[in-house]
C-alpha positions as CSV (number, residue, x, y, z in Angstrom):
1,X,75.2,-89.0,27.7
2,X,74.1,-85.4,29.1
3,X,71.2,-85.6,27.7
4,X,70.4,-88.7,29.8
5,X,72.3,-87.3,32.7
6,X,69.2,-83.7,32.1
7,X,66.6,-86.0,31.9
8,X,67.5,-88.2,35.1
9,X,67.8,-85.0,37.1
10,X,64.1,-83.9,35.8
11,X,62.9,-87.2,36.9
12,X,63.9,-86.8,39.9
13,X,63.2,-83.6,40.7
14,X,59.7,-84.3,39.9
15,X,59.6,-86.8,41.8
16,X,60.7,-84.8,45.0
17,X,58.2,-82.3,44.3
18,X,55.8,-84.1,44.1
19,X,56.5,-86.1,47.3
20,X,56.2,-83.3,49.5
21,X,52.7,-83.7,50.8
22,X,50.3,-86.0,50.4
23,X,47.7,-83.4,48.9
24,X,47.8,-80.2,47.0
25,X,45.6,-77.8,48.5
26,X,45.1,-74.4,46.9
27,X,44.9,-71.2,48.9
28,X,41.5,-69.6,48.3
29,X,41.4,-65.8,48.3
30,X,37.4,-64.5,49.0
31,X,36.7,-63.2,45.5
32,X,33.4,-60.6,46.6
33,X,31.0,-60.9,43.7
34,X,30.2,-57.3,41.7
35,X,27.3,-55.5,43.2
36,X,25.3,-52.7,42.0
37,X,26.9,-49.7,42.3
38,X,25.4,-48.1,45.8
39,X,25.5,-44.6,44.2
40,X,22.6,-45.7,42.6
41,X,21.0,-46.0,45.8
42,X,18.8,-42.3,45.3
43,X,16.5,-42.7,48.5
44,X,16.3,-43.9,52.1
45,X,13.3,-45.6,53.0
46,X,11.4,-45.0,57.1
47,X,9.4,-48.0,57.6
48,X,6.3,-46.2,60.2
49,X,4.0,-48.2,62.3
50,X,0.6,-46.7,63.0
51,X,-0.4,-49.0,65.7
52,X,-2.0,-52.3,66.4
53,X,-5.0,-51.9,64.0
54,X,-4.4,-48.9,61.5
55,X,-2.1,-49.7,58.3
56,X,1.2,-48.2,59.0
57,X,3.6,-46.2,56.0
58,X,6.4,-46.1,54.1
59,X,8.3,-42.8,53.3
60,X,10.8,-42.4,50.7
61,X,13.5,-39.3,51.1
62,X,15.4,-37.7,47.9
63,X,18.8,-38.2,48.8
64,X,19.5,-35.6,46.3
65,X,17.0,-33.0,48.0
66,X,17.0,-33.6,51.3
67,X,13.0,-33.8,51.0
68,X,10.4,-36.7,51.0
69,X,9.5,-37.8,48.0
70,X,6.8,-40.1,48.5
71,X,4.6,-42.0,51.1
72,X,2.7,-45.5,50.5
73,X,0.5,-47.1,53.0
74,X,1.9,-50.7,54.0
75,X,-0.2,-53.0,56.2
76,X,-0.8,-53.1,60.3
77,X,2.3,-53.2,62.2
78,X,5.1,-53.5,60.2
79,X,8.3,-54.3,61.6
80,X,11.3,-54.8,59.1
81,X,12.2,-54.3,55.6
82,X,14.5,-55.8,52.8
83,X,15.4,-54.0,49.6
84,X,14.4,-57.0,46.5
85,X,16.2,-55.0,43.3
86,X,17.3,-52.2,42.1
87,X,13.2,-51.0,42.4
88,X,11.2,-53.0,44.9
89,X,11.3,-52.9,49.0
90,X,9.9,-55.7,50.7
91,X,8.1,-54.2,53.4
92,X,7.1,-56.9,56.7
93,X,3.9,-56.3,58.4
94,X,3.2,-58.6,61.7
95,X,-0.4,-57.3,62.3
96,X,-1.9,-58.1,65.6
97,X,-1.3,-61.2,67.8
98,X,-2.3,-59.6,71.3
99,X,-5.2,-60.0,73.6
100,X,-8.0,-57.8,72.7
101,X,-8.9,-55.7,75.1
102,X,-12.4,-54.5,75.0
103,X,-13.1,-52.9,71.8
104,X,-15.3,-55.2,69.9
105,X,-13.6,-55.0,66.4
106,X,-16.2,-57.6,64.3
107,X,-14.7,-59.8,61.6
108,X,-13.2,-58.9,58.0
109,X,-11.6,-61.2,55.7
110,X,-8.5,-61.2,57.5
111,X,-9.4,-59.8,61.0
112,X,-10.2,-63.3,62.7
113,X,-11.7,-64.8,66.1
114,X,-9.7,-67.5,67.3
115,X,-10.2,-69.8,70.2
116,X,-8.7,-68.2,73.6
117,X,-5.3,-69.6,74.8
118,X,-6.0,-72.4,77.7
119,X,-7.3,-70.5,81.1
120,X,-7.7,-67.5,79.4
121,X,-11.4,-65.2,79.6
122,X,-9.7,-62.9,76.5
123,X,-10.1,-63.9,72.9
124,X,-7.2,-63.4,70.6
125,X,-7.7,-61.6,67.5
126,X,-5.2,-61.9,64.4
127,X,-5.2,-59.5,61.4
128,X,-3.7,-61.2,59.2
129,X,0.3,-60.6,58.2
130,X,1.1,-59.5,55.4
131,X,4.2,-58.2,53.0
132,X,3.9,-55.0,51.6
133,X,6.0,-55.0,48.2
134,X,6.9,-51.2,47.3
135,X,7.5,-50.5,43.9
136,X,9.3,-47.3,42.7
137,X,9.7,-45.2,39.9
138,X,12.5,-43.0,40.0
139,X,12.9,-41.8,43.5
140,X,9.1,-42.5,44.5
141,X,6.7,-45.1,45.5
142,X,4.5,-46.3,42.4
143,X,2.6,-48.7,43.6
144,X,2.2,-51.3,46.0
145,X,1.1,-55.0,46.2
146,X,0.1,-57.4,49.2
147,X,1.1,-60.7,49.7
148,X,-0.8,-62.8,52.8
149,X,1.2,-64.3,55.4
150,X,-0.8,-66.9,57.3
151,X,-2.3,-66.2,60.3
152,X,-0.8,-66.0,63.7
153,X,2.2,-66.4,62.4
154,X,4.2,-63.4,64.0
155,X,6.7,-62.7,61.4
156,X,9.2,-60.5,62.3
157,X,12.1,-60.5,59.7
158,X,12.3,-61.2,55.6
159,X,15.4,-61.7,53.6
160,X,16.1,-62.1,50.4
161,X,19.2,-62.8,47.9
162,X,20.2,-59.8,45.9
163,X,18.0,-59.6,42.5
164,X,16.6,-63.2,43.7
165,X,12.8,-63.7,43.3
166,X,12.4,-65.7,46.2
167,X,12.0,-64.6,50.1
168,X,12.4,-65.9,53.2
169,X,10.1,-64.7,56.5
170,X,10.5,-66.2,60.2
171,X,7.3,-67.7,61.3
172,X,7.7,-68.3,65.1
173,X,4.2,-68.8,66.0
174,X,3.0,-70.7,62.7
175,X,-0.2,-72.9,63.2
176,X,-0.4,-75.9,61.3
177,X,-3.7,-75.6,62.2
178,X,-5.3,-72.3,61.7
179,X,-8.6,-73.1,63.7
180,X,-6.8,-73.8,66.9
181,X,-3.6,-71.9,66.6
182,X,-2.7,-72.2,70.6
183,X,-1.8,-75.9,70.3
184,X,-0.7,-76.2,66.8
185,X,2.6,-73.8,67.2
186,X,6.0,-75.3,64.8
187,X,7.8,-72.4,64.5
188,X,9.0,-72.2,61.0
189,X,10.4,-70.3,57.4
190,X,8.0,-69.2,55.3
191,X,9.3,-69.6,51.7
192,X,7.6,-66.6,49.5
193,X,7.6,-66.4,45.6
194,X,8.1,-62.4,44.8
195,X,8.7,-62.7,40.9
196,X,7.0,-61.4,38.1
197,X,4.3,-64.3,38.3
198,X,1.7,-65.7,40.8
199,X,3.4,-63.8,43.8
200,X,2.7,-65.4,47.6
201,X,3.6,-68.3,49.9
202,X,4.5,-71.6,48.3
203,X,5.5,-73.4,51.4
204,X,6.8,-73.6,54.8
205,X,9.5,-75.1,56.6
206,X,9.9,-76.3,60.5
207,X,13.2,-74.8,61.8
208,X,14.4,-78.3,62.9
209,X,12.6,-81.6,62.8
210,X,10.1,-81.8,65.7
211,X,10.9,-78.2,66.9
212,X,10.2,-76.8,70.7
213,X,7.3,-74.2,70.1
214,X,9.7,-71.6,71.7
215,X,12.4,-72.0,69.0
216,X,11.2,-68.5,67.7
217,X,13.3,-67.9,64.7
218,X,14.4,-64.2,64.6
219,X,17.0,-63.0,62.2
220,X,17.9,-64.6,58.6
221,X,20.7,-64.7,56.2
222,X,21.0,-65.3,52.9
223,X,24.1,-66.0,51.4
224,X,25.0,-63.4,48.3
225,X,25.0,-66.7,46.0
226,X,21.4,-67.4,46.9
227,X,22.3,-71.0,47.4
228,X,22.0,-71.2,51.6
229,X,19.6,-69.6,54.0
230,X,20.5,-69.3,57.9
231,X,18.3,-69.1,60.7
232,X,18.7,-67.4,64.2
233,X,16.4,-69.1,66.7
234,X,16.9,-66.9,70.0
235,X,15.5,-68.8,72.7
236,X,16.9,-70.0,75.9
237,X,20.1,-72.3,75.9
238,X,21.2,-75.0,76.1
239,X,19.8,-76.1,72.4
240,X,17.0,-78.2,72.5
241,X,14.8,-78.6,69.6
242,X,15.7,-76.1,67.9
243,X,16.0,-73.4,70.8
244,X,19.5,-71.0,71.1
245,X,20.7,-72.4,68.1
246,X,21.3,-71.8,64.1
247,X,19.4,-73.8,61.5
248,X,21.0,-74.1,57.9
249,X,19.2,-74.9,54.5
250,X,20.2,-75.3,51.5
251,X,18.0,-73.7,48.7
252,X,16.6,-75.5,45.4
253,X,16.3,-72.3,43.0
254,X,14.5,-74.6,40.8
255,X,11.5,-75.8,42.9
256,X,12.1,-73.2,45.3
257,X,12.4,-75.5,48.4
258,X,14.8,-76.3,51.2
259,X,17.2,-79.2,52.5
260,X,18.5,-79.1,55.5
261,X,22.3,-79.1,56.0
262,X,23.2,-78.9,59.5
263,X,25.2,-77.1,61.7
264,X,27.7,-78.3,64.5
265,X,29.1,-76.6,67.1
266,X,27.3,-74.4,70.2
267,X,26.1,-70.8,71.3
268,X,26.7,-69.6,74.7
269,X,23.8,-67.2,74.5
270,X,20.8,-67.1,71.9
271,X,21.6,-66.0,68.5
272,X,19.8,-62.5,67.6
273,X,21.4,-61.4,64.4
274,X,23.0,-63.0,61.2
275,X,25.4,-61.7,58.4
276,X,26.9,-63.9,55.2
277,X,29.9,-62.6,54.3
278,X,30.0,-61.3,50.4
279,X,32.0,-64.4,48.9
280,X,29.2,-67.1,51.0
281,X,32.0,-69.1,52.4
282,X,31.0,-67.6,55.7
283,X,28.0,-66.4,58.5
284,X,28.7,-64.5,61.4
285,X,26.5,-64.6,64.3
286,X,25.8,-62.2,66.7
287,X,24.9,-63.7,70.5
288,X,22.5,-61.6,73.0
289,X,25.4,-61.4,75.2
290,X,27.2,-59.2,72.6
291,X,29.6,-62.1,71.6
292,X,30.8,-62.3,67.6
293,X,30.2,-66.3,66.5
294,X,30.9,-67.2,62.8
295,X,30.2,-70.4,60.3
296,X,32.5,-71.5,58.4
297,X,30.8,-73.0,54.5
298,X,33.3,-75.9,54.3
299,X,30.8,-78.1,51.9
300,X,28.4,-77.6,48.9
301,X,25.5,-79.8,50.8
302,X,27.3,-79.2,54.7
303,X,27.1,-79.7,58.0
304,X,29.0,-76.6,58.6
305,X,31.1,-75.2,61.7
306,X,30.2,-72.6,64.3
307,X,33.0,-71.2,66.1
308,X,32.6,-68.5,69.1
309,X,35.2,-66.1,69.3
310,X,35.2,-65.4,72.8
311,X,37.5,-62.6,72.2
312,X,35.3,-60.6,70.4
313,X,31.8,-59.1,73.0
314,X,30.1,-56.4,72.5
315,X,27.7,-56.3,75.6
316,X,24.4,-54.5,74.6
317,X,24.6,-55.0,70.7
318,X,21.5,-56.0,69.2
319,X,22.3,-55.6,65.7
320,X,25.7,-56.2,63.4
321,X,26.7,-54.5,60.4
322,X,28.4,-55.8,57.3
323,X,30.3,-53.4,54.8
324,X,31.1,-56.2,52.1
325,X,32.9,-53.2,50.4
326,X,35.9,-53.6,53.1
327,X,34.9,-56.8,54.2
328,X,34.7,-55.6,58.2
329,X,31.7,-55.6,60.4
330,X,30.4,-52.8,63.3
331,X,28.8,-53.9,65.9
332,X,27.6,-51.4,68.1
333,X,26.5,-51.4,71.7
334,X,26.3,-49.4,74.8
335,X,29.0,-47.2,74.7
336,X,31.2,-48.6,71.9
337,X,31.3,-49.2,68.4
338,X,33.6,-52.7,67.3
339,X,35.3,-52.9,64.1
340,X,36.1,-56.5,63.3
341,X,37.8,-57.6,60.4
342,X,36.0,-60.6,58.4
343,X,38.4,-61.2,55.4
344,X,40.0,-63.8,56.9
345,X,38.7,-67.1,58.5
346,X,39.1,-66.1,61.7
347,X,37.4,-62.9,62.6
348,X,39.8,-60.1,64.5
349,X,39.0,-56.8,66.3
350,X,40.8,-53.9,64.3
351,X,39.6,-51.3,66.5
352,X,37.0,-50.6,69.5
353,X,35.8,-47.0,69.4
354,X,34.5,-45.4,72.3
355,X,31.4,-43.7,72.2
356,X,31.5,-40.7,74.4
357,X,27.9,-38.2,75.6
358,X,27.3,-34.8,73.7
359,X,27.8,-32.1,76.7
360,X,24.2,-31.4,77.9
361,X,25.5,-27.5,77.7
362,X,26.5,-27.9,74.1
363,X,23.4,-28.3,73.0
364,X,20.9,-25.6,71.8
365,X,18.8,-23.7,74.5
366,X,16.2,-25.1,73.0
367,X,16.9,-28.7,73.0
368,X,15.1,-30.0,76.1
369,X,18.3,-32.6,76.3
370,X,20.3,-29.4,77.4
371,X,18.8,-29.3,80.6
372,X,19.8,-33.0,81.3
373,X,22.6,-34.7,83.1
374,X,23.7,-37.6,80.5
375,X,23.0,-41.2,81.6
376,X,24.1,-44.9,80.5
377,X,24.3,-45.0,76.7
378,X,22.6,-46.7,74.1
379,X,24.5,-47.3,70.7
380,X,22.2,-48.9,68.7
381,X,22.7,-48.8,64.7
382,X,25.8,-47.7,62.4
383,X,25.6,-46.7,58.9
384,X,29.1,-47.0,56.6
385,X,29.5,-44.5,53.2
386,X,29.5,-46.0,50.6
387,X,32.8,-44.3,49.3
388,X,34.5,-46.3,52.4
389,X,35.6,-42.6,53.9
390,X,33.4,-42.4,57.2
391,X,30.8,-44.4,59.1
392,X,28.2,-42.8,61.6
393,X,27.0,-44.7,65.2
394,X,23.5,-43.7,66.6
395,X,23.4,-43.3,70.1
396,X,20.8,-41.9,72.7
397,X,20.3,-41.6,76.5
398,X,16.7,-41.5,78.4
399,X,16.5,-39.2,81.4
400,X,13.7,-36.9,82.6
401,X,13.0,-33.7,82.5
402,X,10.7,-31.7,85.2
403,X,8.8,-35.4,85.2
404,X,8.8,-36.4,81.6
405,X,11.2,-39.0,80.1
406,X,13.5,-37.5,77.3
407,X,15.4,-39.2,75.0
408,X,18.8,-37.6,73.8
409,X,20.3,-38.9,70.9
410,X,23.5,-38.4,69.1
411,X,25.7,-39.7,66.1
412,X,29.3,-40.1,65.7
413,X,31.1,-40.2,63.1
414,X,33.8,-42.8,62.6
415,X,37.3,-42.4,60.2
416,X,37.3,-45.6,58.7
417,X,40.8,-44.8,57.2
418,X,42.4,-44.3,61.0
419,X,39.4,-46.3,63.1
420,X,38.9,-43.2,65.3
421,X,35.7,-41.1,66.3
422,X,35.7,-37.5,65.2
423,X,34.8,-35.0,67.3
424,X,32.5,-32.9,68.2
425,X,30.5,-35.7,68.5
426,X,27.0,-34.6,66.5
427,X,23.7,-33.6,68.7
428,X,20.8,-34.5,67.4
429,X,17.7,-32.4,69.3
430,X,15.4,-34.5,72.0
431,X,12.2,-35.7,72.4
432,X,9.7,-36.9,75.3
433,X,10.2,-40.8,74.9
434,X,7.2,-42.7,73.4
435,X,6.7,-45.3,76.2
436,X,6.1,-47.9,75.8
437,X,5.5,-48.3,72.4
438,X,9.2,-47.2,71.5
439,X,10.4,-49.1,74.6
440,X,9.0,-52.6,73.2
441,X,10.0,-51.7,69.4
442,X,12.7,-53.9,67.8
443,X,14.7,-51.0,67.1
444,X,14.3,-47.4,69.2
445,X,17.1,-45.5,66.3
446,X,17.8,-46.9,63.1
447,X,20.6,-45.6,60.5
448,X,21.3,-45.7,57.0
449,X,23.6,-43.7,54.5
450,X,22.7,-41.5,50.9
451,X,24.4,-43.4,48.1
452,X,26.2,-40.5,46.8
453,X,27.9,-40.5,50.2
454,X,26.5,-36.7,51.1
455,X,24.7,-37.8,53.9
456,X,23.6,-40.1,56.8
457,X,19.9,-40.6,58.2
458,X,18.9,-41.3,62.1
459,X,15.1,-42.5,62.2
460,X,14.1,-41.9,65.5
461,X,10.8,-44.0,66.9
462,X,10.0,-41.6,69.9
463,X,11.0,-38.8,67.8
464,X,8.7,-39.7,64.6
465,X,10.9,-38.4,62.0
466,X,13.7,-39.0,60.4
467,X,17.1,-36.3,61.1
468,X,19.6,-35.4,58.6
469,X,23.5,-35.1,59.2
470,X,25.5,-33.4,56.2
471,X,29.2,-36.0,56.1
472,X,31.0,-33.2,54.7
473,X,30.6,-31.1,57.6
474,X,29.7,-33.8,60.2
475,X,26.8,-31.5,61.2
476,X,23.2,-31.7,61.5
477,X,21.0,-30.0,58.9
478,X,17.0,-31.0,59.3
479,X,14.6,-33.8,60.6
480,X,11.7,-35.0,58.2
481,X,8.7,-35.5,60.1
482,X,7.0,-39.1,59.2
483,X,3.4,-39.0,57.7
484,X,0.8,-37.8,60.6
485,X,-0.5,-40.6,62.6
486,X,-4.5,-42.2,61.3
487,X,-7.5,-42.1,63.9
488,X,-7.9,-45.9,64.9
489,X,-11.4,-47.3,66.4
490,X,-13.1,-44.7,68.5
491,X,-10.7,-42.1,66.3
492,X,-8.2,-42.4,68.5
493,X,-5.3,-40.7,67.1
494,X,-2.4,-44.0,66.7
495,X,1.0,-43.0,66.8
496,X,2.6,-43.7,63.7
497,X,6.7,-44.2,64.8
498,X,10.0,-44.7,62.1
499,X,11.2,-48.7,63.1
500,X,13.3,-49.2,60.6
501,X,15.2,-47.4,58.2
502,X,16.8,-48.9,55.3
503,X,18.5,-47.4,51.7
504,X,16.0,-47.7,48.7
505,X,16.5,-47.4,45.1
């Protein structure tokens, strides 16, 4: 009789178990795939521009011994750059897509006459883009190879999945016609093959059906997993065709194409930066109006959901960073750094640092920015260690002094432990700004971090070298000049200006 009485009172407590709900859905934790270890990273990388038609450079620094270790030419106006594996640096060249102005340059097998835009007495000449693969050996620059964008295209970012063989380049102005590229604009992704074999494009894909030709797809992201690829287009709003909105693919690893998977939900402002998060269940967005948007990866094939999070603005920010070893972004801009927190599925502000001016008078005597009175600032790029102790916000200033402009940079570091700015704050010396060349560049101060954790690098494009801040004493040690600028037609000396920075192998 118990034993009946046991087994009626299991039966029924099963059964009220499982009546509670009418579905069992597990709590997912992000699990972060493994990752190289960073201290491996041995170099930081200056990506120089030379000017509109002289190759620019790439210059490798030792970690190790604070010294350059190598310098590679890349191709005419590179712009960005994207680290491939543990050896290779995919390095973006845009070339030139600007009226030519007088100098009668002649044709070469990528430096084209094409018809002039309607109403128009200029002709437009296009050198063709390129990608500029580095390949190192140790902490130098082997060798290089070129793969051929098409032309006209005006890329101007490449991403990649980490130890993937297959890129991804924004193609705003590509011509489905090459012969008449003025009136045959689908702004598009350029898929790119960078494996061991045949390496160059194996297709394009139109950022929407049918897109506006002012879509102009800006920023990628690929998710860690290599299975998604997301696509800033920063145009006006509202969304139409494809303008002020995000485009999601998903990628075929096997024929190396894309589907499209969709994306509901608005932007506010035009989309200018994109970061996946290290698990790939999410994308955070960064707006031109400094607001923090984020996807959330509900679905294997999609639509997903984008969410603003009004409560997060960072007014000024043009660029996001995302430290998948603490699973928080920075997100600098004018006079603050943001620390959000993206482990959860609703981002959240764990601290907003303020970013205060080096004293003019605590500078050296001989730093023209001593003799200045310190304007609106400019944060522009954060670098986090790698041993999750410190990061370091570049900031600068523009004034003039006795008639020339200056610029007056400085770098903060940042406790990540207690989400405060240490002080002093650290002065980096000035320069006379490079205008306008620096003033139109992507990026005027780029940062990145040693792997090893000893230092953090400021590439400076008025400055034309990249400076040198020792994390153990928070101080400023040296500035490595970038290679000397190439004479261009007429031997015209080009400047030749850091625009991005990034950490190598």
């Amino acid at each position: 009789m118990k034993r009946f009485l046991c087994l009626g009172f299991l039966l029924c407590s099963y059964v009220a178990i499982s009546g509670c709900g009418d579905t069992f859905r597990p709590i997912i934790i992000p699990n972060p795939p493994t990752f190289p270890n960073p201290a491996a990273t041995n170099t930081v990388v200056s990506i120089n521009d030379n000017g509109s038609f002289v190759a620019g450079s790439a210059m490798a620094i030792d970690v190790a011994g604070d010294s350059v270790s190598s310098i590679a030419s890349a191709d005419v106006h590179p712009i960005f750059a994207a680290q491939q594996s543990a050896n290779e640096i995919l390095v973006l060249n845009q070339a030139v897509t600007e009226a030519e102005t007088g100098t009668t340059l002649g044709t070469t097998n990528c430096l084209l006459l094409v018809p002039p835009p309607p109403a128009s007495t200029l002709y437009v000449y296009d050198v063709c883009p390129s990608i500029t693969e580095l390949n190192f050996s140790s902490v130098s620059i082997g060798s290089t190879s070129t793969i051929t964008l098409p032309i006209y295209s005006s890329p101007n970012f490449v991403a990649i999945a980490p130890l993937a063989t297959t890129a991804y380049v924004t193609l705003p102005t590509y011509p489905t016609d090459p012969t008449n590229p003025q009136t045959t604009i689908v702004p598009s992704v350029g898929i790119i093959n960078v494996g061991t074999t045949t390496k160059g494009l194996v297709g394009t894909v139109p950022v929407v059906s049918n897109p506006s030709a002012a879509a102009n797809p800006y920023a990628l992201a690929v998710t860690p997993d290599n299975t998604k690829l997301y696509v800033a287009n920063d145009s006006p709003c509202p969304a139409t065709n494809g303008t002020c909105s995000i485009s999601a693919f998903n990628t075929n690893n096997t024929d190396v194409s894309l589907s499209t998977r969709g994306v509901s939900g608005t932007l506010s402002s035009p989309p200018i930066w994109l970061s996946a998060r290290s698990d790939s269940q999410a994308v955070y967005v960064l707006e031109a109006s400094g607001t923090l948007a984020y996807i959330s990866i509900a679905s294997t094939t999609g639509p997903d959901v984008l969410t603003e999070e009004p409560s997060i603005s960072v007014p000024g920010a043009v660029k996001m960073v995302y430290d998948g070893n603490l699973n928080q972004l920075y997100i600098p801009g004018g006079s603050q750094v943001a620390i959000v927190d993206v482990s959860q599925s609703v981002p959240a502000t764990l601290a907003t640092i303020p970013i205060t001016a080096v004293a003019p008078t605590s500078r050296s005597a001989s730093d023209q920015c001593a003799a200045t009175t310190a304007t609106t600032l400019n944060t522009i790029d954060v670098a986090a260690l790698p041993d999750n102790s410190q990061a370091y916000a570049g900031t600068y200033y523009e004034t003039a002094v006795n008639g020339v402009n200056y610029i007056c940079p400085q770098v903060t570091a940042i406790n990540i432990t207690s989400n405060t700015a240490e002080l002093p704050v650290i002065a980096i010396p000035g320069f006379p700004a490079s205008e306008p060349f620096c003033t139109n560049a992507r990026f005027r101060l780029t940062m990145s971090a040693g792997g090893d954790s000893t230092r953090a690098y400021l590439a400076s494009c008025d400055g034309g070298m990249v400076n040198i801040i020792d994390t153990s004493t928070n101080s400023y040690i040296e500035n490595q000049p970038v290679p000397a600028a190439q004479p261009g037609p007429g031997a015209q000396n080009l400047p030749q200006n850091p625009v991005f920075l990034l950490a190598g192998p």
